[in-house]
C-alpha positions in Angstrom: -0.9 -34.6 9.1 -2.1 -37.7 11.0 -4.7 -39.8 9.3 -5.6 -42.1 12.8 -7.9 -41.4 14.9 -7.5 -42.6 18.3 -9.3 -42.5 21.7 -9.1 -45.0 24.6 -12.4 -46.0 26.1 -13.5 -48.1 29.3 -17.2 -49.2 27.2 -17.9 -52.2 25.7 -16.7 -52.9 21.6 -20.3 -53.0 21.0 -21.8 -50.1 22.9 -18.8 -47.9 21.6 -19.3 -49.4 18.1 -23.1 -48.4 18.3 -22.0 -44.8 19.6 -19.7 -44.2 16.7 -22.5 -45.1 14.2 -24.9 -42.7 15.9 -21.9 -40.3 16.0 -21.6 -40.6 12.1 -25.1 -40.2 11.5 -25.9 -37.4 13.6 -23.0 -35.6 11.7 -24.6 -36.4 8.7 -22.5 -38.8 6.9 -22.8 -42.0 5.8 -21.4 -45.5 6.0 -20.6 -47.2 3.0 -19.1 -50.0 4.2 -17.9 -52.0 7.7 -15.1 -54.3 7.7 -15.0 -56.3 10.7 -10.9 -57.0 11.0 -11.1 -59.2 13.6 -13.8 -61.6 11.9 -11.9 -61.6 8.5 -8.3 -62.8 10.5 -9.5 -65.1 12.8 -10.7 -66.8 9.9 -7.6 -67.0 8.5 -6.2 -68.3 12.3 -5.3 -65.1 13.5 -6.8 -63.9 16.7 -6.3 -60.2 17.6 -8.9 -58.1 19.8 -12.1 -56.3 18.5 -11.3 -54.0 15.3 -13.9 -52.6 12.9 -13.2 -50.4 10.0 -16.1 -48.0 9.1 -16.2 -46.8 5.1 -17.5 -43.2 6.3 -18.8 -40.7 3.1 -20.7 -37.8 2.6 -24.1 -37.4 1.5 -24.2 -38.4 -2.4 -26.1 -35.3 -2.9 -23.0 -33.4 -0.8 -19.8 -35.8 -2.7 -17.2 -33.8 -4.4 -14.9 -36.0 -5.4 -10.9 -35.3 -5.0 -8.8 -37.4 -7.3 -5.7 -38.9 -6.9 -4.7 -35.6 -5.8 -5.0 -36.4 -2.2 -2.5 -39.5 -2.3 0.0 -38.2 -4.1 0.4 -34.8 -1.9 0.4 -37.4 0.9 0.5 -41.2 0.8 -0.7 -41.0 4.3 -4.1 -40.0 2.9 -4.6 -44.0 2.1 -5.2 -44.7 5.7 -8.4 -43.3 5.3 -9.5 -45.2 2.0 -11.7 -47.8 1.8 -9.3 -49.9 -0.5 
């Protein structure tokens, strides 16, 4: 299974950023957390293009919570964790 999610786009970082929040909120999830990639390593003196991170979870009153079952069928799974 592949754990990235990729699409190529010709709109700005910011509109497509503001899409993909709308996107996650019209499905009904929430965002627990952004990490702006780029900001954290050109801090550090590394300069790459745009890249946020979203922390995307369901609903607390929707969470089932799956364990460490998930990475240890499939390491890949930590692709998609926050951590």
């Amino acid at each position: 299974m592949d754990y990235a999610y990729k699409r190529t786009t010709t709109g700005s970082f910011d509109g497509v950023a503001k899409d993909v929040e709308r996107s996650i909120d019209a499905h009904g999830f929430l965002v627990s957390g952004i990490h702006d990639v780029h900001v954290t390593l050109a801090a550090k003196g590394f300069h790459i293009r745009p890249l946020r991170i979203y922390e995307v979870r369901e609903p607390r009153d929707r969470y089932v919570p799956t364990g460490p079952t998930s990475v240890t069928q499939d390491p890949r799974a930590t692709l998609v964790m926050p951590c």
